[in-house]
Residue frames as a rotation matrix with the C-alpha (Angstrom) as fourth column:
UNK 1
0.840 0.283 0.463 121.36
0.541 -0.507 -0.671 38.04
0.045 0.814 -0.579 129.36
UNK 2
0.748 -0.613 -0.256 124.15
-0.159 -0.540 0.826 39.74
-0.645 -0.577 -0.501 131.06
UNK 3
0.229 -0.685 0.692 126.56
0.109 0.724 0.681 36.93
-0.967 -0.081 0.241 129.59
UNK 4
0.717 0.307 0.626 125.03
0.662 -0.017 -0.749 37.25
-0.219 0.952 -0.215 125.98
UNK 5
0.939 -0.027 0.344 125.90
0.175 -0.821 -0.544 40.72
0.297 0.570 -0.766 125.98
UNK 6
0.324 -0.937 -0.134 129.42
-0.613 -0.315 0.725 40.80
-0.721 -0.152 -0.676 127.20
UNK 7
-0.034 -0.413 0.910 130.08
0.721 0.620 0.309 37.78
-0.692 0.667 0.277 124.50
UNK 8
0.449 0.335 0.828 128.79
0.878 -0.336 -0.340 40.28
0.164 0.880 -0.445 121.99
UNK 9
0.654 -0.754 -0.059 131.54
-0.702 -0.634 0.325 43.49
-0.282 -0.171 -0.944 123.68
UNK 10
0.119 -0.858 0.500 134.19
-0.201 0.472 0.858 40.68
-0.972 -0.203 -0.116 123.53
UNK 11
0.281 -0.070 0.957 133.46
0.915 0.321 -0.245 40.09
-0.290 0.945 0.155 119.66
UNK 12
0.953 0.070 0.295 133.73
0.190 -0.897 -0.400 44.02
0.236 0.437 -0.868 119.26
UNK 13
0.439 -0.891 0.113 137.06
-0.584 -0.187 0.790 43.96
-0.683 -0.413 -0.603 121.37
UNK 14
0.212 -0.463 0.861 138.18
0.292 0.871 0.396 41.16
-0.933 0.168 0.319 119.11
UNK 15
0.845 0.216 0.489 137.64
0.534 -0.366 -0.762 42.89
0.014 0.905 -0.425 116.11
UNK 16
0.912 -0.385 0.141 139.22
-0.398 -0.913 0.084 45.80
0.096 -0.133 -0.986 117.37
UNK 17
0.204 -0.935 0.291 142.36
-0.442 0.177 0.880 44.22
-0.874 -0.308 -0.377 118.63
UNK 18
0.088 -0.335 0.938 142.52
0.569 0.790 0.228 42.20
-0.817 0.514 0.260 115.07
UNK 19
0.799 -0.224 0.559 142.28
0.294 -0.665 -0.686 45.27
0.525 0.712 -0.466 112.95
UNK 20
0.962 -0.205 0.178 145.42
-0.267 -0.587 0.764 46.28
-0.052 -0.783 -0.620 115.36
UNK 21
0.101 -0.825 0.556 147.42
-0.323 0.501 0.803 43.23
-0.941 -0.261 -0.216 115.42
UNK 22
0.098 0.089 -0.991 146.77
-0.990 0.108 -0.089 41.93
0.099 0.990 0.099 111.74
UNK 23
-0.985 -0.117 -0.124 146.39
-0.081 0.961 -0.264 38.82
0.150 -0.250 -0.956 113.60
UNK 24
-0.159 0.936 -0.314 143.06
-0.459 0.212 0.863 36.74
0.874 0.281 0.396 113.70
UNK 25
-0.776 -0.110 -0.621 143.91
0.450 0.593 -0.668 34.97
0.442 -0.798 -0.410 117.06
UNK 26
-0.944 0.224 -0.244 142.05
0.100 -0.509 -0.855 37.92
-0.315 -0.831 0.458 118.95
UNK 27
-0.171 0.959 -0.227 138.63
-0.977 -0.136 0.163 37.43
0.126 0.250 0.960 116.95
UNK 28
0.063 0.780 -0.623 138.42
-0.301 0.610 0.733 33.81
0.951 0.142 0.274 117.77
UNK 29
-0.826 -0.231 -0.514 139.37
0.441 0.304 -0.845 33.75
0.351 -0.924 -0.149 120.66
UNK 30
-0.851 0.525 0.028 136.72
-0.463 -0.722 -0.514 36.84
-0.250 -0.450 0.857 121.50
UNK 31
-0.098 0.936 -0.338 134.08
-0.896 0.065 0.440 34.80
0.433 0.346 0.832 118.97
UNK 32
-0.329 -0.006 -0.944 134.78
0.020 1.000 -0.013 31.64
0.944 -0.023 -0.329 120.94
UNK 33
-0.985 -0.153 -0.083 134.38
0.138 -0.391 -0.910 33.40
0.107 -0.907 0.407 123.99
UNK 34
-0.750 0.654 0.102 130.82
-0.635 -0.668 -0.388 34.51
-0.185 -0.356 0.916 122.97
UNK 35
-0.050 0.537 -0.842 129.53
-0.411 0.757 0.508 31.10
0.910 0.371 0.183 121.77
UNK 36
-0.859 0.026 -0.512 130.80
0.495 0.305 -0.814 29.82
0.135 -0.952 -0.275 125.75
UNK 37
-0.996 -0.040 0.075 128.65
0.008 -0.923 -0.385 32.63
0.084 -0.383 0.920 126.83
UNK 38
-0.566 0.761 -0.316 125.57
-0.642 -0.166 0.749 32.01
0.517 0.627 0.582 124.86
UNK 39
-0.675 0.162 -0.720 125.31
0.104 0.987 0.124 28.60
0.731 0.008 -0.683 126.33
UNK 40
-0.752 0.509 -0.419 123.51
0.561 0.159 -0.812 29.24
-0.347 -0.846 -0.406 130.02
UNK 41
-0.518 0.739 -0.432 120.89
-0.660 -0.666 -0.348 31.81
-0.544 0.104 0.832 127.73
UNK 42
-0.521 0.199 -0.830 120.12
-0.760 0.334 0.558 28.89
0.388 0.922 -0.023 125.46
UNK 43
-0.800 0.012 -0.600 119.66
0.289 0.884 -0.367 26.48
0.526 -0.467 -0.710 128.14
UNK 44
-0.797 0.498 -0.340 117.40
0.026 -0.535 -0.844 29.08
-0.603 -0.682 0.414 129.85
UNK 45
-0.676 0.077 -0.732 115.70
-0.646 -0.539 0.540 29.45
-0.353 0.839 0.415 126.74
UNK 46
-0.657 -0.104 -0.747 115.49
-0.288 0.950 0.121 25.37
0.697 0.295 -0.654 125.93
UNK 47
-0.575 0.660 -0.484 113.60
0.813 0.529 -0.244 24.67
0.095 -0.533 -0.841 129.30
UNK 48
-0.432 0.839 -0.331 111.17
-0.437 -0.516 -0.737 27.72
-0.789 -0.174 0.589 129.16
UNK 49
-0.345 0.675 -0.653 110.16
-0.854 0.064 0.517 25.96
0.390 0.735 0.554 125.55
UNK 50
-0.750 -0.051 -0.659 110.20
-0.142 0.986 0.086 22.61
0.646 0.159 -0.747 126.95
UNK 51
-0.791 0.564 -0.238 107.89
0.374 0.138 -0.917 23.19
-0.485 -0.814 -0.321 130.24
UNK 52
-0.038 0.822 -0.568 105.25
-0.880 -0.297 -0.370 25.48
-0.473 0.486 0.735 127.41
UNK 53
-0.477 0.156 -0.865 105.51
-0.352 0.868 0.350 22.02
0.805 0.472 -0.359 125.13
UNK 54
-0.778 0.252 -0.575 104.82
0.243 0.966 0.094 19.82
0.579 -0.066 -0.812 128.09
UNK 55
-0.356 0.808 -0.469 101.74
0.630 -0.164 -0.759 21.86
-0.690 -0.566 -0.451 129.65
UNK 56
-0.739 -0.005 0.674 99.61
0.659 -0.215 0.721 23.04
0.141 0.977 0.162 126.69
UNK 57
0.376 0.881 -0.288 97.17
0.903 -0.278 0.329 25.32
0.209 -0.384 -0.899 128.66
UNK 58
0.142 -0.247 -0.959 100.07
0.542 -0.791 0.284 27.66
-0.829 -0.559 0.021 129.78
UNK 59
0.657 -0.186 0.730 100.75
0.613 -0.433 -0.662 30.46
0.439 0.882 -0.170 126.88
Protein backbone atom coordinates (compact mmCIF):
# COMPACT_ATOMS: atom_id res chain seq x y z
CA UNK A 1 0.00 0.00 0.00
CA UNK A 2 2.97 2.01 0.83
CA UNK A 3 3.97 1.85 -3.02
CA UNK A 4 0.34 2.80 -4.19
CA UNK A 5 0.57 5.81 -2.26
CA UNK A 6 3.91 7.22 -3.13
CA UNK A 7 2.83 6.51 -7.03
CA UNK A 8 -0.11 8.71 -6.20
CA UNK A 9 2.66 11.81 -4.34
CA UNK A 10 4.76 11.22 -7.55
CA UNK A 11 1.61 12.05 -9.84
CA UNK A 12 1.09 15.24 -7.56
CA UNK A 13 4.92 16.07 -7.93
CA UNK A 14 4.46 15.57 -11.64
CA UNK A 15 1.79 17.83 -11.96
CA UNK A 16 3.47 20.26 -10.01
CA UNK A 17 6.75 20.24 -11.79
CA UNK A 18 4.60 20.35 -15.29
CA UNK A 19 2.62 23.38 -14.34
CA UNK A 20 6.41 24.76 -13.72
CA UNK A 21 8.21 23.56 -16.66
CA UNK A 22 5.33 23.83 -19.36
CA UNK A 23 6.70 20.55 -20.19
CA UNK A 24 4.64 17.23 -19.99
CA UNK A 25 7.77 14.95 -19.63
CA UNK A 26 7.44 15.32 -15.69
CA UNK A 27 3.68 14.00 -15.60
CA UNK A 28 4.50 10.88 -17.45
CA UNK A 29 7.19 10.11 -16.26
CA UNK A 30 5.56 10.61 -12.47
CA UNK A 31 2.15 8.79 -14.08
CA UNK A 32 4.37 6.01 -15.39
CA UNK A 33 6.00 5.79 -12.25
CA UNK A 34 2.65 5.14 -10.45
CA UNK A 35 1.28 2.48 -12.83
CA UNK A 36 5.09 0.52 -11.98
CA UNK A 37 4.01 0.98 -8.47
CA UNK A 38 0.51 -0.28 -8.60
CA UNK A 39 1.74 -3.54 -9.92
CA UNK A 40 2.95 -5.59 -6.51
CA UNK A 41 -0.78 -4.13 -4.90
CA UNK A 42 -2.59 -5.71 -7.83
CA UNK A 43 -0.77 -8.86 -7.68
CA UNK A 44 -1.48 -8.88 -3.90
CA UNK A 45 -4.89 -8.20 -4.66
CA UNK A 46 -5.15 -10.95 -7.77
CA UNK A 47 -4.07 -13.90 -5.41
CA UNK A 48 -6.23 -12.89 -2.32
CA UNK A 49 -9.27 -13.19 -5.12
CA UNK A 50 -7.90 -16.22 -6.58
CA UNK A 51 -7.30 -18.41 -3.21
CA UNK A 52 -11.40 -16.94 -2.09
CA UNK A 53 -12.43 -18.37 -5.85
CA UNK A 54 -10.61 -21.60 -5.30
CA UNK A 55 -11.93 -22.40 -1.59
CA UNK A 56 -15.64 -21.42 -1.53
CA UNK A 57 -16.24 -21.88 2.27
CA UNK A 58 -13.67 -19.10 3.15
CA UNK A 59 -15.51 -15.45 3.03
Amino acid sequence: MRLYLLGHLLVLVGAGLMEMTQSMLPMALAASAAVMLMVPLLRQLGARFARSRADPTRH
